[in-house]
C-alpha positions as CSV (number, residue, x, y, z in Angstrom):
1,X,20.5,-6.9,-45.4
2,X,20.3,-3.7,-43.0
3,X,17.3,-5.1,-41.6
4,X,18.8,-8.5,-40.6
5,X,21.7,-6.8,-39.1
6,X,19.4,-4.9,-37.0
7,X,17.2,-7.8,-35.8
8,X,20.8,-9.7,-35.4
9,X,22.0,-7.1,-32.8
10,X,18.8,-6.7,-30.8
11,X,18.7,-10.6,-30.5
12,X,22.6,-10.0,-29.2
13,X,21.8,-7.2,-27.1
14,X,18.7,-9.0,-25.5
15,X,20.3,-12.2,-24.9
16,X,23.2,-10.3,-23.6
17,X,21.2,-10.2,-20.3
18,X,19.8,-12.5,-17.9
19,X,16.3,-13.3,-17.3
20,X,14.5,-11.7,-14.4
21,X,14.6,-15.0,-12.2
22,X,18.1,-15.1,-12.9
23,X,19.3,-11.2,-11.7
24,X,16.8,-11.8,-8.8
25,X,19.1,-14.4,-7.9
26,X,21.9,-12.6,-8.5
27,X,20.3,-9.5,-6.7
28,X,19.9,-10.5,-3.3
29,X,16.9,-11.9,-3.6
30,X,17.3,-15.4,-3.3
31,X,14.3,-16.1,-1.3
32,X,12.1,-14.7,-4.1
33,X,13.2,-17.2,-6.7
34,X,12.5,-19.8,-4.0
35,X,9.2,-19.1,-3.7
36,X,8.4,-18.3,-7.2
37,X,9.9,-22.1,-7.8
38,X,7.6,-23.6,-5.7
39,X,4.5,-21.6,-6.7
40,X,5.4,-22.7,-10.2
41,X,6.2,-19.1,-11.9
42,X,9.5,-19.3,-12.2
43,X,9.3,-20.6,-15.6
44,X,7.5,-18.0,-16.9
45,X,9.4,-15.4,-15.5
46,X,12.5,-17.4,-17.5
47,X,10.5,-17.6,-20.6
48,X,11.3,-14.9,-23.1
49,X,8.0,-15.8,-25.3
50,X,6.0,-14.5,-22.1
51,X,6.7,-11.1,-21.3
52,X,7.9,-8.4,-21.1
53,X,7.4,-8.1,-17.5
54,X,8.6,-5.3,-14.6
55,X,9.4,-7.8,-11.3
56,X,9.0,-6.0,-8.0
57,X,11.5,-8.4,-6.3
58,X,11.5,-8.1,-2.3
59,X,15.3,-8.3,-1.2
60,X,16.3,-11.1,1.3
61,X,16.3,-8.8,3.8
62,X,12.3,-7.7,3.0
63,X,11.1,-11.5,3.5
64,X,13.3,-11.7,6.9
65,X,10.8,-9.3,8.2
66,X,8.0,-11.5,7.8
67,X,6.8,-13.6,10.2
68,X,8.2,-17.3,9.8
69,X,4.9,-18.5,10.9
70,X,3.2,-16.3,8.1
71,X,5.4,-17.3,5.6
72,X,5.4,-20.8,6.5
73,X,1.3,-20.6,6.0
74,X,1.9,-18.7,2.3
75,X,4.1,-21.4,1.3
76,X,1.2,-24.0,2.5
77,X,-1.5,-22.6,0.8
78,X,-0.4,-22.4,-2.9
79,X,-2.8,-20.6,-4.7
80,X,-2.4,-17.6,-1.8
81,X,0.9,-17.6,-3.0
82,X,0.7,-17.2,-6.3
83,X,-1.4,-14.7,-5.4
84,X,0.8,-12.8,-3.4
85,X,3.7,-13.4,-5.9
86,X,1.6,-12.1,-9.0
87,X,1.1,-9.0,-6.9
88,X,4.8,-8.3,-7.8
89,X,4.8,-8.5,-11.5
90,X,3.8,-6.0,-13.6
91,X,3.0,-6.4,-17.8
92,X,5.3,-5.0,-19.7
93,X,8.2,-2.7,-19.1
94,X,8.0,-0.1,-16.4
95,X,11.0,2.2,-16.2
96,X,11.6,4.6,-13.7
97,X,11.5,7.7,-16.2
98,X,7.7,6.6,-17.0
99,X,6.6,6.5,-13.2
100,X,4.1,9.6,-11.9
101,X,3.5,10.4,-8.3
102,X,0.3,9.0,-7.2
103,X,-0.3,6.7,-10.2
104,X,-1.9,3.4,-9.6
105,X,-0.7,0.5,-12.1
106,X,-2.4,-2.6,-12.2
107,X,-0.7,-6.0,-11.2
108,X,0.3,-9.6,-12.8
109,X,-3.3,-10.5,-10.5
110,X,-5.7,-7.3,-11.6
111,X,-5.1,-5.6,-7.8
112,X,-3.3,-1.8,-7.8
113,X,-0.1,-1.0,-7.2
114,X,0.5,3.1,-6.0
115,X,3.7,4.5,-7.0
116,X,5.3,7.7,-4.7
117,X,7.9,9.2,-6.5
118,X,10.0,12.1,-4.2
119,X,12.6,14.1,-5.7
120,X,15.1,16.1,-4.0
121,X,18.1,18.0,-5.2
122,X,20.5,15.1,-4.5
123,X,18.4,12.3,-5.2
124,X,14.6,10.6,-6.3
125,X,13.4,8.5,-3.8
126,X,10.6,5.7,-5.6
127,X,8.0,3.9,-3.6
128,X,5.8,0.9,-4.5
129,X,3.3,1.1,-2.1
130,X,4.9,0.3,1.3
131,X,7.9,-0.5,-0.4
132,X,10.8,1.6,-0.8
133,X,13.1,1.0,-4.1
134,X,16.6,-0.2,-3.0
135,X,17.8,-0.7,-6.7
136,X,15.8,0.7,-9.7
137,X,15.6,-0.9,-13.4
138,X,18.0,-4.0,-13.1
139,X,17.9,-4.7,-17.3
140,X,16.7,-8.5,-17.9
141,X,16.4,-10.0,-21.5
142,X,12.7,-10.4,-20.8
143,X,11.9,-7.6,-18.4
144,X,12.9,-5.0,-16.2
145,X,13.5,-5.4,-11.7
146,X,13.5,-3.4,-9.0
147,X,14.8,-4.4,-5.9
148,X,12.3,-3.2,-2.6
149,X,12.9,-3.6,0.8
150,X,9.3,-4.9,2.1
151,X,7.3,-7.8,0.7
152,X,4.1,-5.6,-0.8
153,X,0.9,-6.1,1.3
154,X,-2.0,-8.0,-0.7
155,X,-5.3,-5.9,-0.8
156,X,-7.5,-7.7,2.1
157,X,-11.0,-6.6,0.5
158,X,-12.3,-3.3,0.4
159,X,-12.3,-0.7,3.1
160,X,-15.5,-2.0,4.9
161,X,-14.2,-5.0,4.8
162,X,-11.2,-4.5,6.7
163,X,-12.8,-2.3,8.9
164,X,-15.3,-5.6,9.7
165,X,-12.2,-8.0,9.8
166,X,-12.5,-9.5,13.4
167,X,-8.4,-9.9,13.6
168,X,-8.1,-5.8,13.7
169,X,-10.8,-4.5,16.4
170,X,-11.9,-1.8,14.9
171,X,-15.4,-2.5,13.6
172,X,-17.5,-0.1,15.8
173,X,-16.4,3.0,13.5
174,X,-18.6,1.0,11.4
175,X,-21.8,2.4,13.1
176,X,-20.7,5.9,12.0
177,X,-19.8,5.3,8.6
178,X,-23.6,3.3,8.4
179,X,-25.0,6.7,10.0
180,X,-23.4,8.6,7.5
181,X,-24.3,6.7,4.1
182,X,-21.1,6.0,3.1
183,X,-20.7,2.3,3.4
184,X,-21.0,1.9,-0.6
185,X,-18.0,4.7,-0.8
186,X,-15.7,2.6,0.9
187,X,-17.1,-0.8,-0.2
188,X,-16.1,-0.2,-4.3
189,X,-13.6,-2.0,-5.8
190,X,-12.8,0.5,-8.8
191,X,-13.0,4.3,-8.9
192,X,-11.8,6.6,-6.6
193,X,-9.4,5.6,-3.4
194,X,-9.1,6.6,0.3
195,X,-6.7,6.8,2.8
196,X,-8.5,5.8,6.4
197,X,-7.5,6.6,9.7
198,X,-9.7,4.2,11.8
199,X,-9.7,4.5,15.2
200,X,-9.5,1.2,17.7
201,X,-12.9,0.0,19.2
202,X,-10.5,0.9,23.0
203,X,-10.1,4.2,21.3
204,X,-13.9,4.6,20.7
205,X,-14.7,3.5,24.3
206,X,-12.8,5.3,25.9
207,X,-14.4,8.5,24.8
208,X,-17.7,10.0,26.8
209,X,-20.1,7.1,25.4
210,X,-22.9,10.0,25.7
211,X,-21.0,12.3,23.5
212,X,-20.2,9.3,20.5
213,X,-24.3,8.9,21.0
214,X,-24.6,12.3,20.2
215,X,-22.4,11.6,16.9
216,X,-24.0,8.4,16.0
217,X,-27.4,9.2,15.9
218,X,-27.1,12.1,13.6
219,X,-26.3,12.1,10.2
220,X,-24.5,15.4,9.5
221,X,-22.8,14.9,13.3
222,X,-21.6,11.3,11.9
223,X,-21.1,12.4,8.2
224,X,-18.5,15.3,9.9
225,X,-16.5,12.5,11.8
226,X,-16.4,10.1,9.4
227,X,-15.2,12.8,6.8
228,X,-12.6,13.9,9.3
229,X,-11.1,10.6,9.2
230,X,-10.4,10.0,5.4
231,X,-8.2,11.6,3.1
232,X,-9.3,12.0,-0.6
233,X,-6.2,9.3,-2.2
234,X,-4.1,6.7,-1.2
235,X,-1.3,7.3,1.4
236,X,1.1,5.0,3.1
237,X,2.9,4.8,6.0
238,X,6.1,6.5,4.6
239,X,4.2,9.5,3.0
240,X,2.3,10.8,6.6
241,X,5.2,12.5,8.6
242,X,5.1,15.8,10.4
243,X,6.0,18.4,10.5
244,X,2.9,19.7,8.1
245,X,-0.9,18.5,7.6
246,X,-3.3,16.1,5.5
247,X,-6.3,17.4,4.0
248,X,-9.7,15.3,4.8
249,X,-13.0,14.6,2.6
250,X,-14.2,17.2,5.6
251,X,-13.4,20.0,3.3
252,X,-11.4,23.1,4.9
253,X,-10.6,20.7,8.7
254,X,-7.4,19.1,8.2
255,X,-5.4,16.5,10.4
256,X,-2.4,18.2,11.8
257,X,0.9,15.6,11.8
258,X,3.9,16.0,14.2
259,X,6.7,13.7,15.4
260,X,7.1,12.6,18.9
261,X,10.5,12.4,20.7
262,X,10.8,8.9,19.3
263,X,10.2,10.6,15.6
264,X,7.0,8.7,15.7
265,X,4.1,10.3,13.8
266,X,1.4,12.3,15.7
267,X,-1.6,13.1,14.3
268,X,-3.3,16.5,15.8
269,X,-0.5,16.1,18.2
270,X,-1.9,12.8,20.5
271,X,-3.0,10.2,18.3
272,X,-0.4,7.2,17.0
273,X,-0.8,5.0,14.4
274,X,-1.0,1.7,15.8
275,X,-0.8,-0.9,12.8
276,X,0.4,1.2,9.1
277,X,-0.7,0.2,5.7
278,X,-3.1,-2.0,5.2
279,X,-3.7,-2.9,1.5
280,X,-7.7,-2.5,0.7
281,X,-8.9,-2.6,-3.0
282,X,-10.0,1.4,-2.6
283,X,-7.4,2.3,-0.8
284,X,-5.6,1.8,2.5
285,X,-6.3,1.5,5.9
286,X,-4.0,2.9,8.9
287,X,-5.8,1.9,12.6
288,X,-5.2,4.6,15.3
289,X,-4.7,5.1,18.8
290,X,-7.3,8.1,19.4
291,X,-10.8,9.4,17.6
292,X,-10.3,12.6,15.8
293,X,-12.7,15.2,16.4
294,X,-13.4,18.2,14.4
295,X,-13.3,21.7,16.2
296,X,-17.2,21.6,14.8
297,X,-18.0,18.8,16.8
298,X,-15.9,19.7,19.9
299,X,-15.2,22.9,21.1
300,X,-12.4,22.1,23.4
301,X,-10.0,20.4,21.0
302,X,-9.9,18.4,18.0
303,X,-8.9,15.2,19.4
304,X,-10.8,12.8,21.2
């Protein structure tokens, strides 16, 4: 009898809530359940015999900073968006008490989602990825939501992949990372993960061509500048602001970051980062405005 009235009370207290489709709806994010509609998840996301799940849910306001010509492409394309809507789920329930700074948890699709968690006397800020969390652990009877203000950036391949990607211009660092022997390091789909700071092909001509010669055609030269460029883990956008400094796979140099009078970030006081946060499968890539040079292989400064 005690048993039944147990099991009677968590069916009560379950049903009590709605499903996650349902508090997305009723959470400002209305244009989620649209699209999970017509990618044909919403179902599943209604179905108590199929989760528990944790829903990253985009508010309306995150998908009104997308592009209407790139949405309108996602919604033609419908395995892309399932895809990019599987990105957002997560198995099981995820509270906010069981998140770790710097943890990676896989997604609905097998790609990894990095969780920032920053506490401060008055309050804990949580990040997924890009995303910043507007409203944590909305209770569904089949899950747990979050509400975030950006739509989360799908991984676009690995890091040399990106870095060969035609649409960003910045595959000439390529040629550094070849002369250094580290184009299986960023080309690895599990294991460790990077944060890049590529620099733009301009950024790369514009330098003293003689000078990058001198780089390219030596391994340790090469080795030093790629190094000097990556930090060991995975950083976004959010997490690089000045005033302070990152720490680099070239061990003891270290990027310095400021702000600019437009509270834009600097990094060693001259470079800007030109396009934030893209998603790679080891990591993430943030394209820059200037090369950065270590004082060992420039005695005048440290930034080209």
């Amino acid at each position: 009898m005690k048993l039944l009235l147990v099991l009677s009370v968590c069916i009560a207290v379950s049903s009590a809530y709605p499903n996650l489709v349902d508090l997305a709806s009723a959470n400002n994010a209305t244009k989620l359940v649209s699209l999970l509609t017509s990618a044909g998840l919403a179902d599943i996301l209604k179905d108590p015999s199929q989760g528990p799940f944790t829903l990253l849910a985009p508010s309306d306001a995150a998908f009104a900073k997308v592009p209407a010509a790139d949405l309108q492409a996602l919604k033609a394309d419908n395995a892309q968006l399932q895809e990019v809507l599987k990105y957002h789920v997560m198995k099981g329930e995820v509270f906010e008490w069981d998140l770790v700074n710097h943890e990676v948890i896989p997604s609905l699709n097998g790609h990894s989602i990095r969780v920032y968690v920053a506490s401060s006397s008055n309050a804990q800020r949580t990040y997924f990825n890009q995303a910043k969390v507007l409203v944590s652990e909305l209770q569904a009877s089949n899950g747990v939501l979050y509400l975030i203000d950006e739509v989360l950036n799908m991984p676009e391949g690995t890091i040399d992949d990106i870095i060969l990607n035609p649409d960003y211009n910045i595959d000439q660092f390529m040629e550094f990372i070849k002369e250094a022997k580290l184009t299986t390091v960023f080309n690895r789909t599990v294991g460790a993960r990077y944060t890049m700071f590529v620099p733009s092909n301009q950024a790369l001509a514009s330098l003293d061509q003689g000078f990058l010669a001198q780089i390219k055609n030596s391994y340790s030269n090469a080795r030093r500048l790629v190094d000097y460029h990556v930090h060991p883990g995975t950083l976004h956008a959010k997490s690089i602001h000045g005033p302070g400094r990152l720490s680099t796979m070239y061990r003891g140099h270290y990027i310095n970051l400021s702000q600019d009078a437009n509270n834009n970030t600097l990094l060693n006081n001259v470079a800007t980062v030109l396009q934030a946060d893209i998603e790679a499968e080891d990591g993430v890539v943030h394209i820059i405005s200037h090369v950065l040079i270590p004082s060992t292989l420039s005695p005048g400064g440290l930034v080209g």
